[in-house]
Structures are given as C-alpha cells and as structure tokens.
Phi, psi and omega in degrees: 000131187229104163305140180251106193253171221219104173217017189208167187298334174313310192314307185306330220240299159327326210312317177291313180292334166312309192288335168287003185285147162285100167138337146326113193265330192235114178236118204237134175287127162262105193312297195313307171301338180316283187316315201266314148333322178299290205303309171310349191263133159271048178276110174325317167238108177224158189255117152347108160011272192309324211283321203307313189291328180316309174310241193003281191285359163310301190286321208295299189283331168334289167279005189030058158303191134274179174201143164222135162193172204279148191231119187250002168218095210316337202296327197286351195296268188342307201280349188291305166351274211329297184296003172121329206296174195194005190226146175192136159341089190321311155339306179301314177275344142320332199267293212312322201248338168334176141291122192111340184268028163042032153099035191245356158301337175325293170339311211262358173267356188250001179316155171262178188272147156133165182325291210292348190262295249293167189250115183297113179248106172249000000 
C-alpha cells in the first residue's frame, strides 16, 4: 500500500494529479504541517484548513483513493468522518480505544457498511 502524504499547499493544489498517479493508494494529511504550511504561505488564493482537507479527500474518491490523516484530537473524528477520511494510523486508534479512554472508540463505530468505508488497519 503506498500513501501519498500531502502536507503544503502544492500538495493541495496537486492533490487530483497525485491521486490519479497509478499505485497510489492513499492520500494522507499531515495536519500539523498542513496547518503551518497555510498559515505561512502568501498566497493570495489559499483554501482554509477544512477547505484543504475536503479537497484531499475530494481527489482521493475521485480516483477511488483513500484519504487518510493523523488524528490528534478525538473531537476532530465526526468532521474527519463527514469529509470523507477513512484512513489513520493504527496507533492512533489504539489510543482511542484503550482502556480507560471512556468509550472514544464510538467515533470509529459510525463507519457506514461496505468495503470502502470501513477503517484501514496498517
């Protein structure tokens, strides 16, 4: 499986010719740089955080990708859910899911049914 990570604005602005490369599987957000790349750019025309991840995953299904990205705040899961992503680290969900974490595996329980939505354990 070979992931495409996606962390500046080129990348965003790449995102449909990345996901149309053949053997690409994944096109996964690195938030923290994402966020910091945006913020950093003087680009006259740049899309919003949220718009950046929608694009992603937008190209992602496009090309009948993935979208993936690291999720550092369980809170942030419904809106990831919404926008399409389906893909996060096993670690991460390990987190989620531990003992003790009161039940924050819920999120990861709202997946609809079928191949494609289900949550990718790499």
């Amino acid at each position: 499986m070979l992931f495409a990570q996606i962390e500046d604005l080129e990348g965003i602005n790449q995102a449909q010719a990345i996901a149309a490369v053949d053997g690409v599987d994944v096109l996964f957000v690195g938030p923290a740089d994402l966020k910091m790349a945006l913020e950093a750019s003087d680009a006259e025309e740049k899309p919003t955080y949220g718009d950046a991840l929608q694009r992603v995953s937008d190209a992602a299904n496009a090309h009948g990708k993935r979208s993936g990205i690291l999720v550092r705040d369980q809170g942030s899961l419904p809106q990831l859910l919404a926008c399409g992503y389906t893909v996060w680290p096993l670690t991460q969900i390990s987190q989620f899911c531990a003992p003790g974490t009161n039940g924050r595996f819920q999120h990861f329980s709202r997946f609809p049914s079928g191949e494609q939505n289900r949550v990718q354990y790499n």
